[in-house]
C-alpha positions in Angstrom: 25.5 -35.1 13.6 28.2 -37.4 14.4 31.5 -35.6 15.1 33.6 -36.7 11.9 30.6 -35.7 9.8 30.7 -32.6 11.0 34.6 -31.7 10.7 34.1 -33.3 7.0 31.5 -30.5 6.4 34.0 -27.9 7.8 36.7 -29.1 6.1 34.8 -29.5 2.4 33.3 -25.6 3.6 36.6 -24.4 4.1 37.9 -26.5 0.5 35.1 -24.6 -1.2 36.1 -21.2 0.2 39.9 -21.8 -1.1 38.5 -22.5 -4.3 36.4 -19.3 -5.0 32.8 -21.2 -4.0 31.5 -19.1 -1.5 27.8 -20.1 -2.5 28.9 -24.1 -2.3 30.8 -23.3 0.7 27.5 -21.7 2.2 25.4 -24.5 1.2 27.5 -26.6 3.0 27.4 -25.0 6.2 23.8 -24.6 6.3 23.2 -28.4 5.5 25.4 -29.2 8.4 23.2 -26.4 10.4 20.3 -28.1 9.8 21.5 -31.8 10.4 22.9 -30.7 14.2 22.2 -31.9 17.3 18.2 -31.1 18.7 17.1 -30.1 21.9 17.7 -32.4 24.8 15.0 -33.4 26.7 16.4 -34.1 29.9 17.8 -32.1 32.1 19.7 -32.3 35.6 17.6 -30.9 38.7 20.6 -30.2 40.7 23.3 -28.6 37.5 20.4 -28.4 34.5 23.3 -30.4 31.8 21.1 -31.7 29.0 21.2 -35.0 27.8 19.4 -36.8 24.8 18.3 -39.9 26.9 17.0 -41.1 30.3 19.9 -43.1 31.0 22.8 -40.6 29.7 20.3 -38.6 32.9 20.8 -41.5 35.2 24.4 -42.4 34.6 25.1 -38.6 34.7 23.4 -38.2 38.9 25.0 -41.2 39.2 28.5 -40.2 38.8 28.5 -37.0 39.3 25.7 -36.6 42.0 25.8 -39.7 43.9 22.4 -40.3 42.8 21.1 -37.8 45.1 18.6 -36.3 41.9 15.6 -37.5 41.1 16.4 -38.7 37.7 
């Protein structure tokens, strides 16, 4: 879930809560819940940070590890 999608779920929650509709504001949240990030699968062998993709992997030893992971 893209950042601005999630602070517009928080923010129509929090709207909902103001108003009196706890059980909209609920359904909001758990929408949002359910459309958040997955697992990563990769991970870092030297500091174990996830990442979605290969490449966000390989960029990450890269910069940070000066390519000395296996990626």
């Amino acid at each position: 879930m893209a950042a601005e999608h999630l602070r517009a779920a928080i923010t129509a929650a929090l709207e909902a809560l103001d108003a009196g509709e706890t059980r909209y504001a609920c359904e909001i949240l758990l929408s949002a819940l359910e459309d958040g990030p997955t697992a990563r699968r990769y991970s870092c062998e030297v500091c174990a940070v996830p990442f979605e993709w290969a490449g966000q992997l390989a960029e990450h030893v890269d910069r940070v590890h000066d390519g000395e992971a296996a990626a």
